[in-house]
C-alpha atoms as an extended CHARMM CRD file, in Angstrom:
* protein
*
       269  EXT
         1         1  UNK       CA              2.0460000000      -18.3880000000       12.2780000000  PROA      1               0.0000000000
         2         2  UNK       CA             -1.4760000000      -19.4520000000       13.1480000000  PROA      2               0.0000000000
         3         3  UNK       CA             -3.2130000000      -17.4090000000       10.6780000000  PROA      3               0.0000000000
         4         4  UNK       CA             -2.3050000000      -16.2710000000        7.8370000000  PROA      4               0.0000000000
         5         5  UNK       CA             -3.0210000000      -12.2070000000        7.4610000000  PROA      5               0.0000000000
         6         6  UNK       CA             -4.5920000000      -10.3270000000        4.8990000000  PROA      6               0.0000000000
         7         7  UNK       CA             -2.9170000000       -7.0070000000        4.0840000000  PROA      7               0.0000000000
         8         8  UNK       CA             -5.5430000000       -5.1210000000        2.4460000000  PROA      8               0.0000000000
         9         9  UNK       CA             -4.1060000000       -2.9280000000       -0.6900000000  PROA      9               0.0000000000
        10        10  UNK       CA             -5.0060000000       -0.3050000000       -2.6710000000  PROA      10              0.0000000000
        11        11  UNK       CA             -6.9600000000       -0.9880000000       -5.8000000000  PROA      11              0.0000000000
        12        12  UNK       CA             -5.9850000000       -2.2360000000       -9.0550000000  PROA      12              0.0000000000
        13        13  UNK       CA             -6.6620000000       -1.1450000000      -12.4720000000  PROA      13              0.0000000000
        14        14  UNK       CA             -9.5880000000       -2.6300000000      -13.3530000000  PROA      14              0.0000000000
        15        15  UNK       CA            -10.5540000000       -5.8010000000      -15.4010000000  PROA      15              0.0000000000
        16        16  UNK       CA            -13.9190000000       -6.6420000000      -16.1510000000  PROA      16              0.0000000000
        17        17  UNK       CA            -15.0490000000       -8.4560000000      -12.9170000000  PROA      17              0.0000000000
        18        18  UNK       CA            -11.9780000000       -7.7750000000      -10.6520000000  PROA      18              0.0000000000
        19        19  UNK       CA            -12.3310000000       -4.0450000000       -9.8080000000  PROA      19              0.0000000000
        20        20  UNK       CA            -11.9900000000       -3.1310000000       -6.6620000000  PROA      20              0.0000000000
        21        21  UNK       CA            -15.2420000000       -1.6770000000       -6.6970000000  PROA      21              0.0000000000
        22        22  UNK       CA            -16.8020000000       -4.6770000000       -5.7820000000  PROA      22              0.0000000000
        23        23  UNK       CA            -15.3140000000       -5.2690000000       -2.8270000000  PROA      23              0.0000000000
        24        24  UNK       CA            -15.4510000000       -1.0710000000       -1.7230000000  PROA      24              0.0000000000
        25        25  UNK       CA            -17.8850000000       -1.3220000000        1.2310000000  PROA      25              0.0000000000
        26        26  UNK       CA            -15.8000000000       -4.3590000000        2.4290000000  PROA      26              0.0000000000
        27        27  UNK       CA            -12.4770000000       -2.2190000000        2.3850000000  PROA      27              0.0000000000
        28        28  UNK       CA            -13.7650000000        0.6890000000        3.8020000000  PROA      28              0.0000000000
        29        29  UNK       CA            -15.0450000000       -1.2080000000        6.7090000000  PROA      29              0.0000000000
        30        30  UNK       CA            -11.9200000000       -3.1230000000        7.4500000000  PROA      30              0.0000000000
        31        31  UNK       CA            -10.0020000000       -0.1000000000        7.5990000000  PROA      31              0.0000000000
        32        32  UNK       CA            -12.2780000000        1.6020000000        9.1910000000  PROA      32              0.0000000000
        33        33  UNK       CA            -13.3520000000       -0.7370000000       12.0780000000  PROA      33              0.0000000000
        34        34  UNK       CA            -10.3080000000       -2.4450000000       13.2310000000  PROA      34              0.0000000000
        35        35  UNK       CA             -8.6370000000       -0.7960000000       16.0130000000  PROA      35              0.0000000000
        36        36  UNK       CA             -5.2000000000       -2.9610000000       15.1080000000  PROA      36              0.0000000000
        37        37  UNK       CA             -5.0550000000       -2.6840000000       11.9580000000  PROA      37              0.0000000000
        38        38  UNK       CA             -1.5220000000       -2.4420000000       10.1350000000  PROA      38              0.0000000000
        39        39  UNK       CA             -2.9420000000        0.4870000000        8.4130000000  PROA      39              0.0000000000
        40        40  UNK       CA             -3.8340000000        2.0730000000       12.0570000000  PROA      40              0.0000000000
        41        41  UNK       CA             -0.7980000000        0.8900000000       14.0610000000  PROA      41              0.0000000000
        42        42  UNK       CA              2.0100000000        0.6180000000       12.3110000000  PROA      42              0.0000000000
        43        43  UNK       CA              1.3100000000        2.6290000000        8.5630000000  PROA      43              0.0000000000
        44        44  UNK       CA             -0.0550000000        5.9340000000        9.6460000000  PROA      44              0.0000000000
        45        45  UNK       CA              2.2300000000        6.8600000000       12.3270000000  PROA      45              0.0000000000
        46        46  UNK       CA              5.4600000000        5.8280000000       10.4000000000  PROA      46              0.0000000000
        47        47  UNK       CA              3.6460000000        8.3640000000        7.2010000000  PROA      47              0.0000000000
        48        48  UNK       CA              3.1260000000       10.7000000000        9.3920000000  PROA      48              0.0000000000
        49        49  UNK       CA              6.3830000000       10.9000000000       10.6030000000  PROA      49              0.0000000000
        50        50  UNK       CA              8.5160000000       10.7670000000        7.9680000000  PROA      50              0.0000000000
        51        51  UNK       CA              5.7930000000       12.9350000000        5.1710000000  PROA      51              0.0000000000
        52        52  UNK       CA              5.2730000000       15.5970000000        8.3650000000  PROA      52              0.0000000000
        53        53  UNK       CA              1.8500000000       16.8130000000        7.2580000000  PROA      53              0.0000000000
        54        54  UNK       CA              1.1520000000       20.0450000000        8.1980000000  PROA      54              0.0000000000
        55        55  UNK       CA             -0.1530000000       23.5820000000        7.2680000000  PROA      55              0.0000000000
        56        56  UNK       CA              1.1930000000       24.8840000000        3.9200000000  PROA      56              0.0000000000
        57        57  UNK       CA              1.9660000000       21.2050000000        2.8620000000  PROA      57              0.0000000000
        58        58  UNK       CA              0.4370000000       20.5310000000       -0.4370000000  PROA      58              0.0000000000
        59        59  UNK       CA             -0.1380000000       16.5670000000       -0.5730000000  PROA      59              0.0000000000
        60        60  UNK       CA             -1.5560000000       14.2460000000       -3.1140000000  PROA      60              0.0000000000
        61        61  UNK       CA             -2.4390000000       10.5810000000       -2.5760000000  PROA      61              0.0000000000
        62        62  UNK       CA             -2.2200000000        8.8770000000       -5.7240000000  PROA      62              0.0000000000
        63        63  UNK       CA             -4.3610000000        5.1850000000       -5.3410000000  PROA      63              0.0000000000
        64        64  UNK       CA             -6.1030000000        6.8500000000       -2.1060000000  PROA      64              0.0000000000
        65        65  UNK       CA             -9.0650000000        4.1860000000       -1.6520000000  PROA      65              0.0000000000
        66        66  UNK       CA            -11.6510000000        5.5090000000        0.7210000000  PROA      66              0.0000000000
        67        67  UNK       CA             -9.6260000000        8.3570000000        1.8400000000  PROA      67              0.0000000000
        68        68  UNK       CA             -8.4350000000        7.1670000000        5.2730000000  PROA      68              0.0000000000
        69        69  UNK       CA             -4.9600000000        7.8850000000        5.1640000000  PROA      69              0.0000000000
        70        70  UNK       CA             -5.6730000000       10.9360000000        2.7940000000  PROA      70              0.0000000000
        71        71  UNK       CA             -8.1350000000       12.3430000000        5.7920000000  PROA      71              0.0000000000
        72        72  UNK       CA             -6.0210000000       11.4000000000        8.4190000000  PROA      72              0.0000000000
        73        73  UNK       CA             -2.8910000000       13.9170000000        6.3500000000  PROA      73              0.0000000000
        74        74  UNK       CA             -5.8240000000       16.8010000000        6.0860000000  PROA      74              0.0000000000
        75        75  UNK       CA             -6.2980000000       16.5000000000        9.6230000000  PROA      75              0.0000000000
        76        76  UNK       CA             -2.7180000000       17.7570000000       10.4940000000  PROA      76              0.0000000000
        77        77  UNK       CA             -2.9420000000       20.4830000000        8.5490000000  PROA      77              0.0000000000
        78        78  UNK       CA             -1.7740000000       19.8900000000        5.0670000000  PROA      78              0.0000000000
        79        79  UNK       CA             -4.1190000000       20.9620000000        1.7810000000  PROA      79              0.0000000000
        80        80  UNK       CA             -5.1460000000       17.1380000000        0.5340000000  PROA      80              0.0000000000
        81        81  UNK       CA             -5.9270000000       16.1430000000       -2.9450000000  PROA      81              0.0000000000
        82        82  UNK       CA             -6.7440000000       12.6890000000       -3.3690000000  PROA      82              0.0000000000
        83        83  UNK       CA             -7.0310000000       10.2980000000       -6.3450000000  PROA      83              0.0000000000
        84        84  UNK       CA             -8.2520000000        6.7000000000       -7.2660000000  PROA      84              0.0000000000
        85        85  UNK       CA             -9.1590000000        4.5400000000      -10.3360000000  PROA      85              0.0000000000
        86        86  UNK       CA            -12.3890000000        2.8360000000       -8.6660000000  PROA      86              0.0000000000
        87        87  UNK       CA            -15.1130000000        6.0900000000       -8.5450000000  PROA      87              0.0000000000
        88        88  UNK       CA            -16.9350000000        3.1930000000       -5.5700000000  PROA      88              0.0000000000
        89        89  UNK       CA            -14.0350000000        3.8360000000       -3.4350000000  PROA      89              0.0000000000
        90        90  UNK       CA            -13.8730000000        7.7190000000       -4.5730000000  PROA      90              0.0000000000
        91        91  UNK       CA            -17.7730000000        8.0220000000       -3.2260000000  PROA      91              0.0000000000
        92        92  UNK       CA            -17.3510000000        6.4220000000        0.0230000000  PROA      92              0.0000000000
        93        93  UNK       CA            -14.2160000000        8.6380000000        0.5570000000  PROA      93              0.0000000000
        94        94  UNK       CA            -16.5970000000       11.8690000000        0.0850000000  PROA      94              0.0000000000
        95        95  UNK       CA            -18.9960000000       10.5400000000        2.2940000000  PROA      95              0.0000000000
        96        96  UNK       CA            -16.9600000000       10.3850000000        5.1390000000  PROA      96              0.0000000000
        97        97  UNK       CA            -17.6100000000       13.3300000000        8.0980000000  PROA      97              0.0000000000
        98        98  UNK       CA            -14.2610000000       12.8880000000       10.2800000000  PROA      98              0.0000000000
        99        99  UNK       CA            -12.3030000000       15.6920000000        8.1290000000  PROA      99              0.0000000000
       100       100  UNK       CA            -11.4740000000       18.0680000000        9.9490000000  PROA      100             0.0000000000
       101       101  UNK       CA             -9.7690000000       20.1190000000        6.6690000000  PROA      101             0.0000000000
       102       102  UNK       CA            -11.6860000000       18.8210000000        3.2730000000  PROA      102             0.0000000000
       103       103  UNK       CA             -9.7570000000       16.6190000000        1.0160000000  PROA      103             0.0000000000
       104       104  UNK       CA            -10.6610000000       17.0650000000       -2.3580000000  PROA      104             0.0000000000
       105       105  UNK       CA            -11.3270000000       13.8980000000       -4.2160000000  PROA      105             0.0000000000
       106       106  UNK       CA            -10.8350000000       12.3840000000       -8.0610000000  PROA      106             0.0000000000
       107       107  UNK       CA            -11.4130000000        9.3780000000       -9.8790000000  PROA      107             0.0000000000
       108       108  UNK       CA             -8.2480000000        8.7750000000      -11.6600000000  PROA      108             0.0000000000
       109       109  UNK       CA             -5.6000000000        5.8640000000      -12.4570000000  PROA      109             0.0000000000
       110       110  UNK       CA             -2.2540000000        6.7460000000      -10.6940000000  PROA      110             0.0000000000
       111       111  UNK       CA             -0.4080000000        6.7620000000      -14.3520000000  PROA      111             0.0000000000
       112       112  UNK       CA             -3.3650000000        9.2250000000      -15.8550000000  PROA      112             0.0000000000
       113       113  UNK       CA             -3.4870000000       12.7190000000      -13.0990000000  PROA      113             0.0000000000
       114       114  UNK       CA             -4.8970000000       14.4260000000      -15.7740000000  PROA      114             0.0000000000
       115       115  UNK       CA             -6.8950000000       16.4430000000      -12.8180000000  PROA      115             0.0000000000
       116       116  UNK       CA             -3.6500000000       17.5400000000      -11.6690000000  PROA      116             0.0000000000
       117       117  UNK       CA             -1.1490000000       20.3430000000      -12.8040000000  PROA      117             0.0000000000
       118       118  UNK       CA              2.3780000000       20.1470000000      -13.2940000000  PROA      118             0.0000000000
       119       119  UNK       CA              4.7440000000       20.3970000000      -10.6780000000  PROA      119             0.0000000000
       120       120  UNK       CA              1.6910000000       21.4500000000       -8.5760000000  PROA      120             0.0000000000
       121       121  UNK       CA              2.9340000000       19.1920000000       -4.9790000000  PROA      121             0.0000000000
       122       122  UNK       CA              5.4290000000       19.2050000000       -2.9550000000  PROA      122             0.0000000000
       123       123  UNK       CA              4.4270000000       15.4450000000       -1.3430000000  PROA      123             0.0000000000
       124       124  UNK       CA              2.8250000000       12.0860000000       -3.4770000000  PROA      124             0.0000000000
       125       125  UNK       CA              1.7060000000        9.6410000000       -0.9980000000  PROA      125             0.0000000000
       126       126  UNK       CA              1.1250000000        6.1880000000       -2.6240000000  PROA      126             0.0000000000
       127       127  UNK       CA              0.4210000000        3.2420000000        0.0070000000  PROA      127             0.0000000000
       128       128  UNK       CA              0.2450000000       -0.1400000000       -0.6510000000  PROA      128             0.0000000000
       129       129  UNK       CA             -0.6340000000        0.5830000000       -4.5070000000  PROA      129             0.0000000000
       130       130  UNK       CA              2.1440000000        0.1210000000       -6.5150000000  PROA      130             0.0000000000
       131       131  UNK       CA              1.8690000000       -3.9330000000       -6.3530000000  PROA      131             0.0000000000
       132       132  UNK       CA             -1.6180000000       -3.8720000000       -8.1590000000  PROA      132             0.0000000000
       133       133  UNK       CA             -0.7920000000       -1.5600000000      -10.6600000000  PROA      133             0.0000000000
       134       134  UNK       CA              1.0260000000       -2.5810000000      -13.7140000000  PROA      134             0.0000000000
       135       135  UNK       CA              1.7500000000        0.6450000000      -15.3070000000  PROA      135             0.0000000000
       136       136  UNK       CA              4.9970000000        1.1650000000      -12.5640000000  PROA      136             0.0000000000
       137       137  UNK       CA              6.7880000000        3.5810000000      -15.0960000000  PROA      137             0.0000000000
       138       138  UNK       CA              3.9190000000        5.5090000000      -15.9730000000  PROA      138             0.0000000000
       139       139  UNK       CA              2.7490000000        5.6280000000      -12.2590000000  PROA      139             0.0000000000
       140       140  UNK       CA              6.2230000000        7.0090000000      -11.1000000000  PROA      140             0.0000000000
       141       141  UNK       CA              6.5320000000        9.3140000000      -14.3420000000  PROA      141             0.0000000000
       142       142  UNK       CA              2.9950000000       11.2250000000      -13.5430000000  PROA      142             0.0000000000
       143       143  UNK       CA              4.2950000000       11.2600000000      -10.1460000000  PROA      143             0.0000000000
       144       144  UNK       CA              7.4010000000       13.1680000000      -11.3410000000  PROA      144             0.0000000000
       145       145  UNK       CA              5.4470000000       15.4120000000      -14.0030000000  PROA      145             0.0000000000
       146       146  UNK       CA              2.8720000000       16.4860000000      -10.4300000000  PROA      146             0.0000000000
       147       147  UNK       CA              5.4710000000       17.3950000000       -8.3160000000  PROA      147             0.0000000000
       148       148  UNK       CA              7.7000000000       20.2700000000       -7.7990000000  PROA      148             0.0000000000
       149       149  UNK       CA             11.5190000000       20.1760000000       -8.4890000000  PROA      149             0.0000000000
       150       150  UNK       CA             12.8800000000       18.3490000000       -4.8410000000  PROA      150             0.0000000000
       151       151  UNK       CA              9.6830000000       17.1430000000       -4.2970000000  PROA      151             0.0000000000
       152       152  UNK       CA              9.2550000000       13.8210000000       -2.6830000000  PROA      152             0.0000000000
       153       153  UNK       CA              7.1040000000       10.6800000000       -3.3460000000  PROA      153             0.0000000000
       154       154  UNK       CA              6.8290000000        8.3450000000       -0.5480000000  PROA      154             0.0000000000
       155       155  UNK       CA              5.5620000000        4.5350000000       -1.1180000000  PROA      155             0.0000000000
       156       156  UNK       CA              5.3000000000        1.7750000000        0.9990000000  PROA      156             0.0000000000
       157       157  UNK       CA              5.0190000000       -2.0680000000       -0.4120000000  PROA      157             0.0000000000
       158       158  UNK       CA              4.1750000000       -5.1920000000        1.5530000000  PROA      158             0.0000000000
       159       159  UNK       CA              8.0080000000       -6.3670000000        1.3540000000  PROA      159             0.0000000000
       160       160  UNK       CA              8.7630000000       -7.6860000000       -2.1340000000  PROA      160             0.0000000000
       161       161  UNK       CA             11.8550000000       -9.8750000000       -1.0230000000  PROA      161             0.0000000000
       162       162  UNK       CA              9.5990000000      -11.4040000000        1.8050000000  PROA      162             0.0000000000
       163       163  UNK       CA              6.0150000000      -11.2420000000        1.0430000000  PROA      163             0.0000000000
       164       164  UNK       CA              5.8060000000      -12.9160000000       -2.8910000000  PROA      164             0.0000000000
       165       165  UNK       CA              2.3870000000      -13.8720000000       -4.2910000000  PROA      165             0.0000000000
       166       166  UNK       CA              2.1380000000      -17.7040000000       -4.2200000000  PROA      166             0.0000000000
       167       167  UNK       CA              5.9600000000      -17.6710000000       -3.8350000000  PROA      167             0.0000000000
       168       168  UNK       CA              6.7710000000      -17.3670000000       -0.0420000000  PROA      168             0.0000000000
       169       169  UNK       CA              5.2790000000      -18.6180000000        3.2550000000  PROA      169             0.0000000000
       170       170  UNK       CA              5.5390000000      -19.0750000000        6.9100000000  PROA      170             0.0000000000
       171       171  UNK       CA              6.9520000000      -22.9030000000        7.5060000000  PROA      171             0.0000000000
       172       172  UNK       CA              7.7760000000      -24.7020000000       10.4490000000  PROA      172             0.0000000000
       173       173  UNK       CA             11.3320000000      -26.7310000000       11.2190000000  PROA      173             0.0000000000
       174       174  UNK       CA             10.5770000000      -29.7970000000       13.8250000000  PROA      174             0.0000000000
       175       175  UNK       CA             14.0540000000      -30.4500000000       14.5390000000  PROA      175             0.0000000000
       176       176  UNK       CA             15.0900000000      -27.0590000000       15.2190000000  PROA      176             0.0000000000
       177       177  UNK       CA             12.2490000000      -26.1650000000       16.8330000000  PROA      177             0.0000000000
       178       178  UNK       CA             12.2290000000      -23.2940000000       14.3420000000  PROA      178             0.0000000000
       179       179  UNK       CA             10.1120000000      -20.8550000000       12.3890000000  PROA      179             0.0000000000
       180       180  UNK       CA             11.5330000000      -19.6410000000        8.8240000000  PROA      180             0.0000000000
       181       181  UNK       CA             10.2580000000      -17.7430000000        5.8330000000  PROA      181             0.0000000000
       182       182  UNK       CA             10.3390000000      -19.9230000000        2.6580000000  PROA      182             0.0000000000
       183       183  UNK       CA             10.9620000000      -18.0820000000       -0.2970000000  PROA      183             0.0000000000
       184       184  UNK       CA             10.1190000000      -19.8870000000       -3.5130000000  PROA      184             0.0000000000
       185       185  UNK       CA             11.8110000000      -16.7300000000       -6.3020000000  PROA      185             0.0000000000
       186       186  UNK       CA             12.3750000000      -13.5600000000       -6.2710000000  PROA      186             0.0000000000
       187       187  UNK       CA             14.0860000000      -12.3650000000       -9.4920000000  PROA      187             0.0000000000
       188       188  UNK       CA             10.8580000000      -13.1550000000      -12.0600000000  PROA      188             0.0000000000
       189       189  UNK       CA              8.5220000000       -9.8080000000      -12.2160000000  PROA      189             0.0000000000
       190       190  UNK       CA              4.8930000000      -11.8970000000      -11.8640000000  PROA      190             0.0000000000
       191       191  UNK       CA              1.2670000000      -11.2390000000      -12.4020000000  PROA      191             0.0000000000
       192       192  UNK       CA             -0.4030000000      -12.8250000000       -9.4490000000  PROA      192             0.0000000000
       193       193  UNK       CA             -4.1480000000      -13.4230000000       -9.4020000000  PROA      193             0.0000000000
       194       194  UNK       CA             -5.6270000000      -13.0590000000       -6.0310000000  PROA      194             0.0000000000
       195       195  UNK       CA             -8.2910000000      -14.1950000000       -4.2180000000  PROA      195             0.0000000000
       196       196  UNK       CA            -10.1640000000      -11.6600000000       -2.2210000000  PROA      196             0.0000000000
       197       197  UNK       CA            -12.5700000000      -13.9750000000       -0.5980000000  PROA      197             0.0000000000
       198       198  UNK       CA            -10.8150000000      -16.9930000000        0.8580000000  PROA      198             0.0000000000
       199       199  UNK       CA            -12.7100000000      -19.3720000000        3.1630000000  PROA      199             0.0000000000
       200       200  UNK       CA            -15.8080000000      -18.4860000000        1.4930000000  PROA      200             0.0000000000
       201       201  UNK       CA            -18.5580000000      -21.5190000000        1.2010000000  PROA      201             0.0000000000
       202       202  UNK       CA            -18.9620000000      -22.9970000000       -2.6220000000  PROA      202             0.0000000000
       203       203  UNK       CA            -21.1100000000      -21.3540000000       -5.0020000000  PROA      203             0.0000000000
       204       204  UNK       CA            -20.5820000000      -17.5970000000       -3.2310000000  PROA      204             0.0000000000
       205       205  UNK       CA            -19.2250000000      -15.5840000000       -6.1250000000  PROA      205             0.0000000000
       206       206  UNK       CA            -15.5650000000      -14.8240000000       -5.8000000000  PROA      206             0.0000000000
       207       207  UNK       CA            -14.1630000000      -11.4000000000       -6.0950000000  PROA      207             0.0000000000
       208       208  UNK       CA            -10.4820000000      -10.8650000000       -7.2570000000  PROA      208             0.0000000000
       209       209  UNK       CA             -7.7130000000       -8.6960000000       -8.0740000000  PROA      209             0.0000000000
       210       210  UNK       CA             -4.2870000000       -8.5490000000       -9.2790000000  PROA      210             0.0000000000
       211       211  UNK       CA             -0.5960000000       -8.4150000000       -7.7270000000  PROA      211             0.0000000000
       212       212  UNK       CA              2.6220000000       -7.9150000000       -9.2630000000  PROA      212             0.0000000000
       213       213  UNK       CA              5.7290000000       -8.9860000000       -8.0130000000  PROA      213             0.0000000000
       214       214  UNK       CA              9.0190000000       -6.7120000000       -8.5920000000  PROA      214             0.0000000000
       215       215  UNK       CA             12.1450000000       -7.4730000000       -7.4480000000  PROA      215             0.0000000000
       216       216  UNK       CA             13.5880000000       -4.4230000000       -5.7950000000  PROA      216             0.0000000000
       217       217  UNK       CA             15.9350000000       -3.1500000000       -8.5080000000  PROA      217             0.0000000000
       218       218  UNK       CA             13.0260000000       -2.7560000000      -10.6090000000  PROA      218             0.0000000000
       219       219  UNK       CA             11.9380000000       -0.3540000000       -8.4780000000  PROA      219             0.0000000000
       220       220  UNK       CA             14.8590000000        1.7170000000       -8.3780000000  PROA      220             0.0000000000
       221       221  UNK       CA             15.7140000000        1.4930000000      -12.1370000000  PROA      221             0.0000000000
       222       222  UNK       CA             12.1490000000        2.7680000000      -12.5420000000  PROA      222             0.0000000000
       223       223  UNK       CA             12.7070000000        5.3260000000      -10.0860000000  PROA      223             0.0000000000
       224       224  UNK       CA             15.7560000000        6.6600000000      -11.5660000000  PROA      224             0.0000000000
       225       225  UNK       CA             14.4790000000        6.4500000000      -15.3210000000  PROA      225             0.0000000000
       226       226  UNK       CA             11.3470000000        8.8340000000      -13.9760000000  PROA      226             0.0000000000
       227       227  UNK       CA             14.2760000000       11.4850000000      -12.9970000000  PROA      227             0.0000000000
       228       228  UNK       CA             14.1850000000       10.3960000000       -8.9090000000  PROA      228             0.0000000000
       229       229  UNK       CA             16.6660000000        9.9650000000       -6.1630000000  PROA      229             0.0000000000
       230       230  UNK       CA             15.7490000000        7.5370000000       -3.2780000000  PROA      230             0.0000000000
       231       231  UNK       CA             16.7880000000        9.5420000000       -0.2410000000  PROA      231             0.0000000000
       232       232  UNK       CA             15.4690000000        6.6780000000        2.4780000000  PROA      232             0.0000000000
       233       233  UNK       CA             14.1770000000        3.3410000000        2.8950000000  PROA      233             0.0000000000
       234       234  UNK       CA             12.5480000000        1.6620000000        5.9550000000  PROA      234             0.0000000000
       235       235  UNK       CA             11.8350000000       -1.9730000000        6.4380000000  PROA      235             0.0000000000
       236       236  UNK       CA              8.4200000000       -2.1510000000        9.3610000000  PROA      236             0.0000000000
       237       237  UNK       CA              7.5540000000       -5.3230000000       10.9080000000  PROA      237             0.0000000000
       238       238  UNK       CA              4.4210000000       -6.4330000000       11.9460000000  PROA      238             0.0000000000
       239       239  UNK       CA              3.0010000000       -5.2560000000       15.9830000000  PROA      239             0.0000000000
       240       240  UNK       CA              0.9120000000       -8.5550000000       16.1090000000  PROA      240             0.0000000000
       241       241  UNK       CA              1.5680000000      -11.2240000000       18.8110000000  PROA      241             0.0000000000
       242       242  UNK       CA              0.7620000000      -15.0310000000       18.3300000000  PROA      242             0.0000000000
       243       243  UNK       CA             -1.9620000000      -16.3400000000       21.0660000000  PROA      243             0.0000000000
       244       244  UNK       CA              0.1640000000      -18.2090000000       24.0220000000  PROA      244             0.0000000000
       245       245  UNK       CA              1.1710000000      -21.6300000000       22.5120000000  PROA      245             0.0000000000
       246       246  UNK       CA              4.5490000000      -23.6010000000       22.2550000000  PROA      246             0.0000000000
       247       247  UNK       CA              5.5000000000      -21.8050000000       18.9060000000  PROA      247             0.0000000000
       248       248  UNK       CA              4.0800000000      -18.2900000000       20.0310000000  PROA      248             0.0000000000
       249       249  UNK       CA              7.5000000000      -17.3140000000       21.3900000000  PROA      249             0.0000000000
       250       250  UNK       CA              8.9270000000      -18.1170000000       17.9150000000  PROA      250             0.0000000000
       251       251  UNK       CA              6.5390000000      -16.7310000000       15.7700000000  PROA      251             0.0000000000
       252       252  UNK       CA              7.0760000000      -13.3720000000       17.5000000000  PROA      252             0.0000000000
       253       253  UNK       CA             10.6790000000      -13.6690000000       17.2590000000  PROA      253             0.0000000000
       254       254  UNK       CA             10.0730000000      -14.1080000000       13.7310000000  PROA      254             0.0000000000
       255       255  UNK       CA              8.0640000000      -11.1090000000       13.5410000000  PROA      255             0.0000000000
       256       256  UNK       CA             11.1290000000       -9.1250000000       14.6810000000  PROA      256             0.0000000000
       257       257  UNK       CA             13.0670000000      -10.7860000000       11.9960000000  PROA      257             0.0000000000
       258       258  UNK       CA             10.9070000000      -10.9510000000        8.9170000000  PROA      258             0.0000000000
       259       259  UNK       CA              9.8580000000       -7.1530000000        8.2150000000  PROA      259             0.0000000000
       260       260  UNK       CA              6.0600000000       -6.8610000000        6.4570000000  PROA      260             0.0000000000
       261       261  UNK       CA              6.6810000000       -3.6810000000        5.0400000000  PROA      261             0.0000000000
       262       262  UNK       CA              9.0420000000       -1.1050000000        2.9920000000  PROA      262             0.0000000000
       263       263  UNK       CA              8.8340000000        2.2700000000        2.3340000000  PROA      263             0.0000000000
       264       264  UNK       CA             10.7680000000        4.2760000000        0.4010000000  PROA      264             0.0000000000
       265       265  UNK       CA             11.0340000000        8.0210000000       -0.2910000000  PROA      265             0.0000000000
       266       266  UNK       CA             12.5030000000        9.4510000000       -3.4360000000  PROA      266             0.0000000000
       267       267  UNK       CA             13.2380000000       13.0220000000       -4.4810000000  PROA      267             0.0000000000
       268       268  UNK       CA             12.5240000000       14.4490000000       -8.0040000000  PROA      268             0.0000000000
       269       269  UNK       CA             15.6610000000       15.5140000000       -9.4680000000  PROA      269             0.0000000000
């Protein structure tokens, strides 16, 4: 591709200097600004078709950032509760005026709802979380203890057999005239520091954060050890198009090919 995206995810439990409340008024605005954003065109309306917010919904968003996906559930009806580790990003989620039903906001690690009753939800919304947090069976075991019995938890991960931290990439085949996704493992759970400010001039002070890589059956060995069923999984690619160029026809093949997203649903047992 020309340019390498950054997907934006949800925050991470914090270290010392690589909270993601450093970097809060930077997330909100890129979500909040960008008119073609994944978030905006191809994230919400997927959620919002297969969670089906509406009135008499009870919905908690575990790892909720600013609130804009949290807001954008409240505004279709449902009663929102939602719930992050970094209070910045908790704040700036209060702050916003566009709710058109309030969503009721807490500063809490996904694996610690102590706010939150048991079996008190019928919906847990987590979206592009679970990769920077490393507590995966705690996370999906508070997310079983919150909701009711055939309650569902939907999650969505940037695609962990396509997009791997420092392990996969977009490279280029001169003979075949060819785009193809290099993937460099896949089995090996990893701890992945990130960079949050790439391109930035020497001597700025770096920001970072923390990814973890999971094979998929990690996932659903976790899920089923927390007492959950996966009902549905959904692989989205990206709606971006390459500028006109001789690859540009090939990239957005590729696009087609090479999902960015999945999201699962599980029911608790």
């Amino acid at each position: 591709m020309n340019k390498k995206p950054i997907i934006p995810t949800a925050p991470v439990k914090p270290d010392a200097d690589t909270s993601w409340g450093n970097v809060a008024e930077w997330y909100d605005g890129l979500l909040e600004q960008s008119a073609d954003s994944y978030q905006k065109k191809v994230l919400m309306p997927n959620l919002v078709r297969i969670i089906g917010p509406k009135r008499g919904v009870t919905i908690l968003e575990s790892a909720c950032g600013q609130g804009y996906f949290a807001r954008a559930f409240a505004s279709h009806g449902a009663t929102v509760t939602g719930a992050d580790i970094s209070n910045e990003l908790v704040e700036l989620a209060r702050k916003h005026k566009d709710n058109k039903k309030d969503v009721v906001y807490h500063t809490a690690p996904a694996d610690q709802l102590t706010f939150a009753k048991d079996a008190s939800y019928e919906v847990v919304v987590i979206v592009l979380a679970l990769q920077n947090i490393e507590n995966l069976g705690g996370t999906f075991a508070e997310c079983a203890r919150v909701l009711k019995t055939g309650g569902r938890m939907v999650f969505v991960l940037n695609h962990p057999a396509f997009r791997i931290p420092g392990r996969s990439s977009w490279q280029w085949d001169e003979k075949a005239s060819a785009q193809y996704r290099r993937l460099d493992g896949y089995m090996s759970d990893t701890k992945n520091k990130i960079d949050m400010t790439p391109g930035t001039e020497k001597g700025f002070m770096k920001k970072f954060t923390y990814s973890f890589h999971r094979p998929l059956q990690t996932y659903f060995k976790t899920l089923g050890k927390a007492g959950f069923a996966v009902t549905r999984m959904e692989e989205w690619i990206s709606h971006k198009e390459s500028q006109p160029g001789l690859r540009a026809d090939e990239e957005n093949r590729m696009r087609k090919e090479m999902p960015m997203f999945a999201c699962f649903e599980a029911v608790k047992l």
